[in-house]
N, C-alpha and C positions, 0 to 999 in steps of 0.2 A: 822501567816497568818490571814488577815480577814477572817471571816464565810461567807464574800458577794461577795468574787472574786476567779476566779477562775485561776487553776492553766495554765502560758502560755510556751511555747516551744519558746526559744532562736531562734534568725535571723540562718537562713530565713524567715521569716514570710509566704513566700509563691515564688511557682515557675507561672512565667508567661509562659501562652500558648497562642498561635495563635488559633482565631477564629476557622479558615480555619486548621484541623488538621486530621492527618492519625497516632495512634498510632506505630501501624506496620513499616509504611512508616517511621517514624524520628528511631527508632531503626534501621532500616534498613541502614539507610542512615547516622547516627552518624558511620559506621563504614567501608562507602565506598572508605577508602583510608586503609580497610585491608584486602584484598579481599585475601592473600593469608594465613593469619592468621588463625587457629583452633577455630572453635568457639565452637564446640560441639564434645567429643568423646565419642564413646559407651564403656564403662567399659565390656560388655560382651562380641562383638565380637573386639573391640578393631578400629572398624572404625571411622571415622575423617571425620567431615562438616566442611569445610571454612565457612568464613564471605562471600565471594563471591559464593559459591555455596548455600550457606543459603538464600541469597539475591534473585539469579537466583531460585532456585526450588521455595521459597515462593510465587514470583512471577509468576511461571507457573503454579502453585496449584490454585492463584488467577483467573488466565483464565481455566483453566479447570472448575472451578466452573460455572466461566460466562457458559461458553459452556454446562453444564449440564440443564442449565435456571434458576437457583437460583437467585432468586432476591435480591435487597438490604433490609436489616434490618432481612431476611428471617434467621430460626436457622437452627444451624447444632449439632448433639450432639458429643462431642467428648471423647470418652471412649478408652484411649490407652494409652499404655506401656511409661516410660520415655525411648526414643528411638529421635535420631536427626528428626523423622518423627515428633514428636511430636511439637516442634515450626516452623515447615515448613506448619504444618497442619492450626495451631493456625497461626500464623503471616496471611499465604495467605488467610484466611481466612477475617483476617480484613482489608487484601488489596483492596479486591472484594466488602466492606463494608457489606459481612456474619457478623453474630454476630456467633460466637465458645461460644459451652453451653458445657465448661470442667464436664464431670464427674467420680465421685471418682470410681477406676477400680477394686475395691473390695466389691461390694456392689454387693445384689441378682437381679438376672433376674425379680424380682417383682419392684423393686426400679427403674433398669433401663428402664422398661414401663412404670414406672410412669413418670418418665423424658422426654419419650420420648414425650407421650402425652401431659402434661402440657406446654412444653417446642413449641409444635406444633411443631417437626424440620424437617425439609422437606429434612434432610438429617442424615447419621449416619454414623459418620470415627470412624470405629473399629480395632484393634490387632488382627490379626490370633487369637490367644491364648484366647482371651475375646469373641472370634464370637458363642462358643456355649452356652454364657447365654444369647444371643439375639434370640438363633435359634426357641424357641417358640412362640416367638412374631413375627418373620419374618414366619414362615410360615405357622402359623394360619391366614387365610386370616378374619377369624371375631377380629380378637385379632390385626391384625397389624396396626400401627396408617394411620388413612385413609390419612394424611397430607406426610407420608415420600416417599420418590419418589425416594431414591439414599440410597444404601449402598455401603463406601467404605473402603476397608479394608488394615490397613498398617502391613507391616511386609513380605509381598510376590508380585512375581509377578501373581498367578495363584489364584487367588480367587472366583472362580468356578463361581457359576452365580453371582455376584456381581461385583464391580470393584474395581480395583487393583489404590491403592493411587502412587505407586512407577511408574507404567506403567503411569498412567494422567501425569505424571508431566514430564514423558520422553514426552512423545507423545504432549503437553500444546506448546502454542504458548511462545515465551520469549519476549513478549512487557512487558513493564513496567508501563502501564496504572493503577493510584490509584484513588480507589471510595473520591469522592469527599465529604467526613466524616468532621462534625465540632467536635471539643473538646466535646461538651456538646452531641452528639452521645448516642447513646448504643452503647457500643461494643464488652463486653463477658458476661458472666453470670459466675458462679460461683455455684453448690449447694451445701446446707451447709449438715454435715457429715450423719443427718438425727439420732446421736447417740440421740435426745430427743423427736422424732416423724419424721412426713413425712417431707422430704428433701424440702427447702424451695429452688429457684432460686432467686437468687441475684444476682440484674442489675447491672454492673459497666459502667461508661461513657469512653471515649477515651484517658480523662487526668490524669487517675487516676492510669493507669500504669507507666508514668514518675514524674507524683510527689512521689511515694513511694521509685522511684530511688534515686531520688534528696534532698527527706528530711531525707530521713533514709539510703540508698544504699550509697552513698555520706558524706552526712553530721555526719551519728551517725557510720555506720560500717567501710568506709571510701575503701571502694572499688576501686582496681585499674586497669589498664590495665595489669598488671603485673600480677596479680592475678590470679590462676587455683582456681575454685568456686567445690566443691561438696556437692549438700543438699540431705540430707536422707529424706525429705518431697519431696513430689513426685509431679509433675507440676500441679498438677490437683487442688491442694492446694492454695489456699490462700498462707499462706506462703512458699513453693514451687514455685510458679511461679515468685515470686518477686527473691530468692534467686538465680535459675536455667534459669531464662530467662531475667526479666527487671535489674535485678542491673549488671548482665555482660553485657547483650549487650547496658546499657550504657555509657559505660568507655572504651569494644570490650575487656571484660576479657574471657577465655577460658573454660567452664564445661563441668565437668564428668557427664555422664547421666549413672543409673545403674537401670537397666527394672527392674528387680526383687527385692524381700523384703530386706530391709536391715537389714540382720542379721547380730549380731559382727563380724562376720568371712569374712563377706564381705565386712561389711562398711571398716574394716582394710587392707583389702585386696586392695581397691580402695586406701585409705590414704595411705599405702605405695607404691604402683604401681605408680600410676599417682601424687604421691606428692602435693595434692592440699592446697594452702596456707589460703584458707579461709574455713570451713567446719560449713553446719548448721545443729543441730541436734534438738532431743527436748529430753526430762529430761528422760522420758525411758530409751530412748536408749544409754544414756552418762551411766546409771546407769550398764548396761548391759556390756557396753562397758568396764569400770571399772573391773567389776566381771571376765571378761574374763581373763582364767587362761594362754589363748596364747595371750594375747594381747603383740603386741611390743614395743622394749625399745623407749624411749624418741626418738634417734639420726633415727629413722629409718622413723620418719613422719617428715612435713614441716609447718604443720600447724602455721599460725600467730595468726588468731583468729577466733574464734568460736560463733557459735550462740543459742540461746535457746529460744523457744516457745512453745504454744500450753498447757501448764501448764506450773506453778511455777515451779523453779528452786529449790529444797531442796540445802541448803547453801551448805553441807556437802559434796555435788556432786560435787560444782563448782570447793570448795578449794582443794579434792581429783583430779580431771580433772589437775588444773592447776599444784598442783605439779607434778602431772605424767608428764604431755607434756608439760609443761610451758606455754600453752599458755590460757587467759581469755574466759570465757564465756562470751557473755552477753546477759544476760537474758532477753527477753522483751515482751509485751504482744501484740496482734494484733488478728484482728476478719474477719470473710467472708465479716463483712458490712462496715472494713475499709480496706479492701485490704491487710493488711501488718501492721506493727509494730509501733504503738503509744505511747509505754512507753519503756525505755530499758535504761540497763546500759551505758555504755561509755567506750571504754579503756580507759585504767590508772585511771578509777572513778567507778569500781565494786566494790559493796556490796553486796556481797554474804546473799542470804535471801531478799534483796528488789530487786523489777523488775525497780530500776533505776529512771530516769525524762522523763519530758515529750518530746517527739522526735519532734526537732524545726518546726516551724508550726503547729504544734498542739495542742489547747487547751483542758485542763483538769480539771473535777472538781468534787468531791465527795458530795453524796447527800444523809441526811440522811430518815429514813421512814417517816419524817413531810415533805418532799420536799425541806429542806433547805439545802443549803451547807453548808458542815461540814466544821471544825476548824482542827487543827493540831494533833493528835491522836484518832479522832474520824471515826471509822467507819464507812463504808455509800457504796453506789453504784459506779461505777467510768462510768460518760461517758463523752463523747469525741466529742471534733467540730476540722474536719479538711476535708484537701478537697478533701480525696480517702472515704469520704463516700458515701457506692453507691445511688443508685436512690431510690432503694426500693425493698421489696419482691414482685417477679411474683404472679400477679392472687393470693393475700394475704394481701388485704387493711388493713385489721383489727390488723395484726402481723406487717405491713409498721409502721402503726400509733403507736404501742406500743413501737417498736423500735426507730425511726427514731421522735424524738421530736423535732421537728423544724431544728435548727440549730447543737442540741446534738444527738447524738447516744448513748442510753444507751446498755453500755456492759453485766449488769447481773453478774458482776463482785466486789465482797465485794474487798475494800481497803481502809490503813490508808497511813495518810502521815505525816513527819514527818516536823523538823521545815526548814532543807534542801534540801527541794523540791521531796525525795527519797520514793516511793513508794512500801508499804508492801503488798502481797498479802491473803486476808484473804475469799477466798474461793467462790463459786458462790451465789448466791442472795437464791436458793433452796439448797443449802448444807450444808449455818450455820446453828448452833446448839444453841439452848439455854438451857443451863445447868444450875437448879436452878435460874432460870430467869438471866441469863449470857450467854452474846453471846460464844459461842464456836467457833473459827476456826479451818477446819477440817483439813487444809494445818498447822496448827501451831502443831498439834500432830502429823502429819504423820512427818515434818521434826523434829522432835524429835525423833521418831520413827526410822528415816534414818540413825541417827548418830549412831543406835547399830551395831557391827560388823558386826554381824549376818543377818541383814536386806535387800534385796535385793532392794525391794519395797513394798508399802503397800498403803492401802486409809481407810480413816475412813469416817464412817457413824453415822447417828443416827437412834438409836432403842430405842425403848419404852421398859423402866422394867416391872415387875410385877405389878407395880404401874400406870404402863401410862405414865410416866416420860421421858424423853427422856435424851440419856445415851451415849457417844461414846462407836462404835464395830470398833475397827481396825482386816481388814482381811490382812494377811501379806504372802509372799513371802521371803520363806530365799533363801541366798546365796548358791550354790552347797557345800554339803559338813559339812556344816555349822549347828549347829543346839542352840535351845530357847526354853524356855519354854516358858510359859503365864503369868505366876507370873515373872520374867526375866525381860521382857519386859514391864510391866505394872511399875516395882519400876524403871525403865530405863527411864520411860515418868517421874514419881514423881519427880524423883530425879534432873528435870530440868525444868517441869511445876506447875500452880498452882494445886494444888490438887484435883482439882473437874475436870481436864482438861484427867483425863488420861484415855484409853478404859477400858472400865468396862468388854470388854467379846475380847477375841484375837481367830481369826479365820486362821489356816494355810491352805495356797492353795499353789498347783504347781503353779496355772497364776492366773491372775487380767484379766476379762474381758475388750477390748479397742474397740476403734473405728480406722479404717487404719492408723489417725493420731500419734493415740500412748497415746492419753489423753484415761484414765480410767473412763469407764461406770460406774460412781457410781450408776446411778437407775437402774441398771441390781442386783446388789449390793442390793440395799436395797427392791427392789421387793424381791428377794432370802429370805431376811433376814425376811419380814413381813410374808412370807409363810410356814417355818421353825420354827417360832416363837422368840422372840427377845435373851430371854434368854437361847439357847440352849447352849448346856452345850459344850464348846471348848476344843480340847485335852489339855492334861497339858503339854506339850511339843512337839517339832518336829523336825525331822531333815531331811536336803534335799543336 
């Protein structure tokens, strides 16, 4: 590959939109000859939305809105459960041309002030369940944001002084009136996990939910009508909304929504109950899912193929995953500020260990610390020109500009590539390590690390020796039952990396600190480690 071009994403090149466009509205309407079709089931209480009653309620959530006086462009925050409320909320919302400011539904009563403020949302659709980490800010009258005028709450019909999301949409007129929104719109927001500081709000425009159907839902995962969808990333997500709402409902394939946390017991629980043929995960939880000593045999799930995000895929998961259940991963990378998935494998084209090419229509190019793009095994930054990047961060010009470099989006993301297009992940832009003036990747010792029996998960860091030096610390999570030592594990890394590559000091914990997504807090990680000091002395074994 020249050092001067950059890497480009195979036809399509791009999806054409109309000027004149309703995101909402074309999802809606791609699936008005399936009105008696399951669009959405609750995996907890086991009830069932049509495409034609998804259609109908999104639309009267729409007038209900009007009818409260919300105007157009005005925000609403939306904090709630994966429950079929939850895209009735969301759609009708951008029927009405509300802009839905999805936020993450595990985050503290401090965060969601802040959202609420920043965000100015002149409204708040909350979950029974979620309504007591709003109840301090709602009823401090100096504390509650002077802009929000509506709370409403899904999950019940009795929502005491507030209003009941279930009862508007009974009670909503059933015209089918759509705000008159062009493509180039605002039309949700998005904030990011908030795991490296304050939650940024990330603008996305109206066409940027059907292109991440059509280049990647379509084109790379290959999604069908046929298809029962279940993702353990939750709708609030970047990659959750694409998997759980725009790539089904543009084909009118059928999803599992499961409220609560996806633990292995449950995510199995869904895979073999409602048999869903396409399942997205991210690398945790495959690992977990693996370890699981009830998990079931092959013949008992349906799954065709599977997804991976949110971090690197350790090789050793995928190849374990696929012999167990037969069916592929594929691994792929995607951001809050592309919407959805811009690098990924391919069926029948995984490489277990790279996160794949680049996902058509989008280009890609590695860039090293002089500003130039890099060549073919060279290390560098990876950003990305395609057309679900959003507008920019809310009320954040200075973090917009850092990010959003013209026509690229830099990710913050270390990656090499190789001479067939296949991209290696080598860690984030603040995570490499240089080890005796040699870059260290902190993903290349952890997936060494994974192949030990004994390993469940783990993440490496850099800590300073006695000398100031900086030195990998892998803090590691065994397997139940299972047990390592620190010496074990360290000739375990030698015996397959270069020598200077292995952790110097091995730390056992019950858990890995995360964010809801399931990616691990490494600066939580190495705050601990700077305050502890680097070299504290690790047991010489552990078992769990």
């Amino acid at each position: 590959m020249q050092t001067s071009r950059a890497d480009h994403g195979t036809t399509p090149p791009r999806v054409e939109i109309p000027r004149d466009y309703n995101a909402a509205h074309d999802l809606l309407e791609r699936n008005a000859g399936r009105a008696a079709k399951v669009a959405y089931i609750d995996a907890a209480s086991g009830a069932q939305l049509t495409y034609g009653e998804l259609a109908d309620q999104s639309h009267r959530f729409a007038n209900a809105l009007r009818a409260l006086g919300l105007p157009r462009e005005s925000r609403v925050l939306l904090a709630a459960l994966d429950t079929p409320e939850w895209p009735v909320a969301f759609l009708g919302s951008m029927l009405a041309g509300v802009v839905p400011v999805a936020a993450n539904t595990l985050l503290t009563p401090a965060d969601f002030e802040f959202m609420l403020r920043d965000a100015r949302a002149q409204a708040l659709i909350v979950s029974q369940p979620l309504l007591p980490q709003f109840e301090a800010c709602l009823a401090d009258a100096g504390r509650r944001p002077a802009g929000l005028r509506h709370v409403i709450v899904a999950g019940t019909d009795e929502a005491g002084p507030h209003l009941s999301l279930r009862r508007l949409v009974q009670e909503a007129t059933a015209d089918r009136s759509v705000a008159d929104t062009c493509s180039d719109d605002a039309c949700f927001w998005l904030y990011s996990s908030g795991s490296t500081g304050t939650p940024k709000g990330t603008v996305h425009l109206h066409s940027h939910l059907i292109q991440t159907a059509e280049l990647y839902g379509r084109a790379v995962l290959g999604i069908r009508e046929s298809d029962v969808v279940y993702s353990a990333a939750k709708l609030f997500f970047a990659y959750g909304l694409g998997n759980a709402l725009t790539f089904p409902m543009s084909v009118g394939a059928t999803t599992v929504l499961l409220p609560s946390r996806p633990t292995p017991a449950d995510v199995f629980g869904v895979l073999t109950r409602f048999k869903p043929t396409v399942f997205c995960g991210v690398p945790t939880l495959f690992a977990g899912l693996l370890a699981d000593p009830g998990r079931p045999a092959r013949d008992a799930v349906a799954v065709r193929v599977c997804t991976s995000a949110g971090e690197a895929l350790p090789a050793d998961i995928g190849r374990r995953w696929s012999e167990a259940y037969g069916s592929e991963i594929l691994d792929g990378i995607g951001s809050t500020e592309m919407l959805h998935i811009f690098l990924s494998n391919r069926p029948g084209q995984v490489r277990y260990g790279t996160t794949g090419q680049a996902v058509p229509g989008y280009d890609l190019r590695i860039v090293g610390d002089d500003g130039q793009v890099c060549g073919d095994g060279e290390i560098g930054e990876l950003q990305i020109r395609g057309p679900s990047a959003a507008l920019m961060y809310w009320n954040n010009r200075e973090k917009t500009k850092a990010t959003f470099a013209g026509e690229w989006t830099r990710s913050g993301d270390k990656y090499t590539r190789d001479a067939d297009g296949f991209y290696t992940y080598g860690g984030r832009s603040d995570d490499m390590l240089k080890v005796g003036g040699i870059y260290v990747s902190p993903f290349e010792v952890e997936a060494s690390l994974m192949t030990h029996a004994s390993v469940l998960e783990c993440a490496v860091i850099g800590v300073a020796d006695t000398d100031g030096l900086i030195k990998p610390k892998a803090c590691v999570v065994l397997k139940s039952g299972q047990q390592a030592s620190a010496d074990d594990l360290k000739a375990h890394v030698k015996s397959q990396l270069a020598p200077y590559k292995y952790p110097r000091w091995i730390e056992f914990a019950a858990e890995l600190p995360k964010t809801a997504t399931g990616k691990i807090q490494r600066f939580k990680l190495r705050s601990a480690a700077s305050q502890t000091g680097a070299q504290a002395a690790a047991p010489a074994s552990a078992v769990r």
